[in-house]
N, C-alpha and C positions, 0 to 999 in steps of 0.2 A: 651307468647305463649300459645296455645289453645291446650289442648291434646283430640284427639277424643277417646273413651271412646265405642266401640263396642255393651258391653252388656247396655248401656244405649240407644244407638243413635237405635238398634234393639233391644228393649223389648222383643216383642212377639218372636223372634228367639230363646232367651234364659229362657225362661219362659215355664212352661206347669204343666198344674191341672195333681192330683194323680188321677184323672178319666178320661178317652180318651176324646179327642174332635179331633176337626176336623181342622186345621191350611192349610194355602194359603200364599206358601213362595216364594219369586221374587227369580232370580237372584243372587248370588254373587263368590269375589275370596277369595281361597285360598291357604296359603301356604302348600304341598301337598309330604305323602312319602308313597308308595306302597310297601306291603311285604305281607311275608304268615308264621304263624306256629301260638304255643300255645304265647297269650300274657304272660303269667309269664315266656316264655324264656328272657336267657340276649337281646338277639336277637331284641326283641319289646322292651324293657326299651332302650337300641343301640338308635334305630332307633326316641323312643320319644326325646331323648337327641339332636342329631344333628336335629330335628323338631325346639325346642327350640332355639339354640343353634341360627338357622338361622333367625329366626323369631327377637329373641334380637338385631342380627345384624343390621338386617331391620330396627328396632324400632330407632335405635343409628343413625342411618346414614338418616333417616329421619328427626328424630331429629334436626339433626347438618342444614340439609335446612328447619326447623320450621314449622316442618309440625310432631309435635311427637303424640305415639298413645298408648294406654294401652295393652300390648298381650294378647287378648281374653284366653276363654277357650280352653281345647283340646276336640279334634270329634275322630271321624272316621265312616268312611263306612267299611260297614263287607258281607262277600258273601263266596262262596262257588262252589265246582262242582256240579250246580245241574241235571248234565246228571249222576252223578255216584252217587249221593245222592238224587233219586227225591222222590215226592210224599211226602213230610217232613211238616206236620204243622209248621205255624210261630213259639208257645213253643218247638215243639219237636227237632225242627233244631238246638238249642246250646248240647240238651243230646244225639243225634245223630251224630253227624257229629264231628269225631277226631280234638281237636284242631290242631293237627297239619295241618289238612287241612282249617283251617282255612286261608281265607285271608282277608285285611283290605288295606286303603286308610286314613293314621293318616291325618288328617285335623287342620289348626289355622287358623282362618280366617283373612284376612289382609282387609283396606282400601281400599276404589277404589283408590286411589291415589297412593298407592305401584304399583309398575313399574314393566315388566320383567328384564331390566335393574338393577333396585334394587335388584331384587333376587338373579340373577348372581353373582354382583358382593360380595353380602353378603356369597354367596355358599363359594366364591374363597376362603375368609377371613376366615368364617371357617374350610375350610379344610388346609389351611395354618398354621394359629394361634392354633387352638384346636387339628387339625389332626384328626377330625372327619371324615372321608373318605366317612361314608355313607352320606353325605350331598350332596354329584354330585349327587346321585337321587332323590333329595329334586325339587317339582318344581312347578311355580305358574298354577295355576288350577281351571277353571273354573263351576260351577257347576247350574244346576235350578230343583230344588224337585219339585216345584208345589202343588198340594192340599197335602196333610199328615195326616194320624191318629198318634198321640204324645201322649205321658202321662209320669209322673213323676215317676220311680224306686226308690226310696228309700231303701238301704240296700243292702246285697252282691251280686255281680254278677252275681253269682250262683242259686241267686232266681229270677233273670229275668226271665224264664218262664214263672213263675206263672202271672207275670204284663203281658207279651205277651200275655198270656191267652185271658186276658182284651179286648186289642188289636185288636186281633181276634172275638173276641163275638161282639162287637162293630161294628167294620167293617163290620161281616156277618150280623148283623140289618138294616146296614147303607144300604145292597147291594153294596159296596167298596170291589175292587180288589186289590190288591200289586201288584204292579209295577215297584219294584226298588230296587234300596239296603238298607238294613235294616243298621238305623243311630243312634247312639249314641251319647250324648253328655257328657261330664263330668264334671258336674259342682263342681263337691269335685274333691281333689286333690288325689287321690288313694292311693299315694306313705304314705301320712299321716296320713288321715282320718280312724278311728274307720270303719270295714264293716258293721256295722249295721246303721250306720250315712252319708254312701254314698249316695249322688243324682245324678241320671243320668236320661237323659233324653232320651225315647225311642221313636223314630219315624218312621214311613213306608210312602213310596209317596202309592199313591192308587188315582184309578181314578172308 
């Protein structure tokens, strides 16, 4: 049996230089949980849990019809009110804006080949078997970024700014607008990783 393998079969999605460039991204789905507040509440680790939780489900049950797949990285998309937060440069937006108003779109990307079907019935499983309850608003999810300014954050969280910085100088050379929700990828595992030793990867759609 052939396991599809995400961060190989799309390179360039999971890849990006420590200096901005410019990326053109297609189409794709994913497994998908909407919330709002500071990510260091229990609240957001909750909600990464039953993400997983669902995803492994998927993976298992896939599997078993031989079609199995490696569970990507985790994402998310992050946004804000910006009718009561406006006027916010891309840096200043994380030291302004109270995390608790923070909200996000945790993201794992799944196969073309995972079904709604598939989802569902992995939801059911988890909230049965684990009692993950926040898994009924787990849900598959479509998405298309288009052109993107990207670049590689290495190191804590907290010093993203300073890469958005980048970001920004970059874009405003480029004559490129933001157009969209500002995306994350995480390619270190947070919960483990050294913060000085985190990669994440920072991206804005812009046209």
């Amino acid at each position: 049996m052939t396991k599809t393998d995400l961060t190989k079969l799309y390179k360039t999605y999971y890849q990006a230089s420590k200096n901005p460039e410019i990326i053109e991204l297609g189409a794709a789905q994913y497994l998908s949980l909407v919330g709002k507040g500071d990510p260091s509440a229990q609240a957001f680790t909750d909600n990464i849990q039953a993400l997983y939780a669902t995803a492994y489900a998927i993976k298992f049950q896939c599997k078993e019809a031989g079609h199995d797949f490696v569970v990507p990285k985790l994402e998310a998309l992050w946004w804000f009110d910006a009718t009561k937060y406006n006027n916010l440069s891309i840096a200043a937006t994380p030291l302004k804006v109270p995390r608790s108003e923070w909200e996000y779109r945790l993201l794992i990307r799944m196969p073309d080949f995972v079904t709604g079907a598939a989802v569902t019935a992995a939801i059911a499983a988890v909230v049965h078997k684990k009692q993950l309850v926040k898994a009924q608003d787990i849900e598959l999810f479509s998405y298309w970024e288009g052109k993107c300014v990207q670049v590689l954050h290495v190191g804590p969280f907290d010093r993203e700014p300073e890469t958005l910085e980048q970001i920004a100088a970059f874009s405003a050379l480029k004559g490129l607008v933001k157009r969209g929700l500002h995306h994350e990828i995480y390619l270190s595992d947070f919960r483990k990783t050294p913060q000085e030793r985190l990669k994440t990867i920072l991206r804005e759609p812009v046209f």
